[in-house]
C-alpha positions in Angstrom: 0.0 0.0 0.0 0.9 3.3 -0.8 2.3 6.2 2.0 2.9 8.7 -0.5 -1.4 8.4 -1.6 -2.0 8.4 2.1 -0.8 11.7 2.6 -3.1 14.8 2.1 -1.7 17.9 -0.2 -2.6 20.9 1.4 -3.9 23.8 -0.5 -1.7 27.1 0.1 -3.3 30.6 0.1 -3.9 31.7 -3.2 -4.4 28.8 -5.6 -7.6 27.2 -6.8 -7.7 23.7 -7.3 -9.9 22.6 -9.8 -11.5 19.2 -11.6 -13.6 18.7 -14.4 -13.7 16.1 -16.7 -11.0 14.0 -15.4 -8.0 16.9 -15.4 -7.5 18.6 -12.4 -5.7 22.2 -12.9 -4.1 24.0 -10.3 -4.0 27.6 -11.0 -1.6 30.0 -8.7 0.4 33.2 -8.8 2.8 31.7 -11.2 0.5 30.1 -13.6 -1.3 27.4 -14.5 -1.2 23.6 -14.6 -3.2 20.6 -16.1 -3.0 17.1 -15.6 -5.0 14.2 -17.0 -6.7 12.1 -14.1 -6.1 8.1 -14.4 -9.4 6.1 -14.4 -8.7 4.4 -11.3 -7.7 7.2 -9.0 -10.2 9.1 -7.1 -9.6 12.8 -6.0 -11.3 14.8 -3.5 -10.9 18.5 -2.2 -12.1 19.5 0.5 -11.4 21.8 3.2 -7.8 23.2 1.9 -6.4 19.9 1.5 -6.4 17.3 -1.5 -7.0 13.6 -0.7 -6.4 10.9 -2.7 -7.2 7.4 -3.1 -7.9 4.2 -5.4 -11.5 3.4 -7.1 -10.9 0.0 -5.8 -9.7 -0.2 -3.0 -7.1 -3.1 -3.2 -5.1 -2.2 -6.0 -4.0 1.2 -7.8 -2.4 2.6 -4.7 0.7 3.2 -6.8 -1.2 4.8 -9.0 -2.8 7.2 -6.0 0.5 7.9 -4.6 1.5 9.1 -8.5 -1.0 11.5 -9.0 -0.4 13.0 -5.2 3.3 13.7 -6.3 2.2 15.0 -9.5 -0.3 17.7 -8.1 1.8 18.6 -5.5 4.5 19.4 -7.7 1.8 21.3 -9.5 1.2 23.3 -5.9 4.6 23.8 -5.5 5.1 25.1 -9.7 2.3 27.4 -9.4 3.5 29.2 -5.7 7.1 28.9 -5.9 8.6 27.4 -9.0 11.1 24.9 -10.5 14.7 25.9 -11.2 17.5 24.3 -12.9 21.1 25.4 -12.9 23.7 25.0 -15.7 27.1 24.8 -16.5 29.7 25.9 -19.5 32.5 24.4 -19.0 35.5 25.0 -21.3 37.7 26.8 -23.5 34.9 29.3 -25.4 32.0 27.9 -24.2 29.6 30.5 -23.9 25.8 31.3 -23.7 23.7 34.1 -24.3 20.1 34.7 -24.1 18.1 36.6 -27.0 14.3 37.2 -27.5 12.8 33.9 -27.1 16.2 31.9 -28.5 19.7 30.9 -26.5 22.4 30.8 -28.2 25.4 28.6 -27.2 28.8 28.1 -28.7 30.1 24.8 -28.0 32.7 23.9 -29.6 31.3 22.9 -33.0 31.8 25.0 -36.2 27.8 26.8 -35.9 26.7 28.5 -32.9 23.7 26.1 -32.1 20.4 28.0 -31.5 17.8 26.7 -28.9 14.3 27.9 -29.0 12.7 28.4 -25.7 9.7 26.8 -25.0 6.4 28.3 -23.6 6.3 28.2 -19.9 10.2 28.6 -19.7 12.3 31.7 -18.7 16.1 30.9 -19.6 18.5 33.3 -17.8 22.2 33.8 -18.5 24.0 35.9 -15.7 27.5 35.0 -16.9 28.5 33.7 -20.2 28.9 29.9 -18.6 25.7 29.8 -16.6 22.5 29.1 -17.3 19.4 28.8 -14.7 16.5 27.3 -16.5 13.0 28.7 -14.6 9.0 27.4 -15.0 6.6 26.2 -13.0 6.4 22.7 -14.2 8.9 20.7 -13.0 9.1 18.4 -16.0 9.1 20.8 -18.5 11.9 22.4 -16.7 14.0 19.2 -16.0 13.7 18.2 -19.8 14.3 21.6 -21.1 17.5 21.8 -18.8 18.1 17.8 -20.5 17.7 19.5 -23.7 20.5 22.1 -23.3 22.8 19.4 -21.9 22.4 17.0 -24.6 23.9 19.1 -26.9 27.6 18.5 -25.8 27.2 16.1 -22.4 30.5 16.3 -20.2 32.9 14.1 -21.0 35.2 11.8 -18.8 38.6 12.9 -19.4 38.6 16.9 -19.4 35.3 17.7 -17.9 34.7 20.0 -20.9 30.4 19.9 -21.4 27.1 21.5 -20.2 26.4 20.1 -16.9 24.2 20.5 -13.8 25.5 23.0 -11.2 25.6 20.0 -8.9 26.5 17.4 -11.1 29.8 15.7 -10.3 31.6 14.0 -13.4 34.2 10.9 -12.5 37.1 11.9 -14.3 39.0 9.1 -16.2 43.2 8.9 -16.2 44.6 9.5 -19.3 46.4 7.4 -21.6 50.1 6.4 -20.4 52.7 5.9 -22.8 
């Protein structure tokens, strides 16, 4: 049995909570979040708090204690927000933020261009950082994935886009 689906979300001040059709959207001072409901889950507000629970009663509570993580991510999007930090590491790496692209220069013979999606802020306060802002924490996290995958950090210099918290394990090089 699920904990997690056990566990009530609590409603801050300031966001309405609301389900209609099977999606529940959670609408705050940051913005606004849908999610499609799974059959066998059954959601309930009442009184500031969100319960959830499965249809039947014996199985699905995995599926319960998914959909409580999920909207309370969403509570925590819409109030406070998601953040992601990046990295430019090496020799001419650089970023740079313009209109509704990034531009990053790494390494390869074109400056790549990445359009930012809706929902997304992308800040660059230095030329090697990037902090990657939304109130959906998956969009952020794969946006922030996104960026990375262009040139991954590699074992043996460190050179790459990586996560301000990231630690790479750095291979010996070759003897002679």
């Amino acid at each position: 049995m699920s904990r997690v689906a056990k566990a009530t979300v609590s409603i801050p001040s300031g966001v309405e909570i609301n389900i209609k059709d099977g999606v529940i959207s959670v609408k705050g001072s940051k913005g606004q979040l849908e999610e499609q409901l799974h059959n066998d889950v059954e959601v309930k507000v009442e009184d500031g708090e969100v319960n959830f629970a499965p249809k039947d009663d014996a199985k699905n509570w995995a599926m319960a204690g998914t959909y409580r993580a999920l909207v309370n991510n969403m509570v925590t999007g819409v109030t406070e927000g998601f953040e992601k930090k990046l990295k430019l590491i090496g020799v001419g790496y650089r970023a740079q933020v313009q209109g509704k692209k990034l531009n990053l220069t790494l390494g390869f013979s074109h400056p790549i261009e990445f359009e930012i999606p809706e929902g997304v802020t992308i800040e660059a306060p230095s030329q090697t950082d990037l902090i990657v802002k939304g109130p959906s924490k998956q969009i952020v996290g794969q946006v922030a994935a996104n960026i990375r995958g262009y040139r991954p950090p590699e074992p043996y210099k460190g050179k790459g886009v990586r996560y301000e918290d990231e630690y790479i394990v750095r291979k010996e090089a070759k003897k002679k």
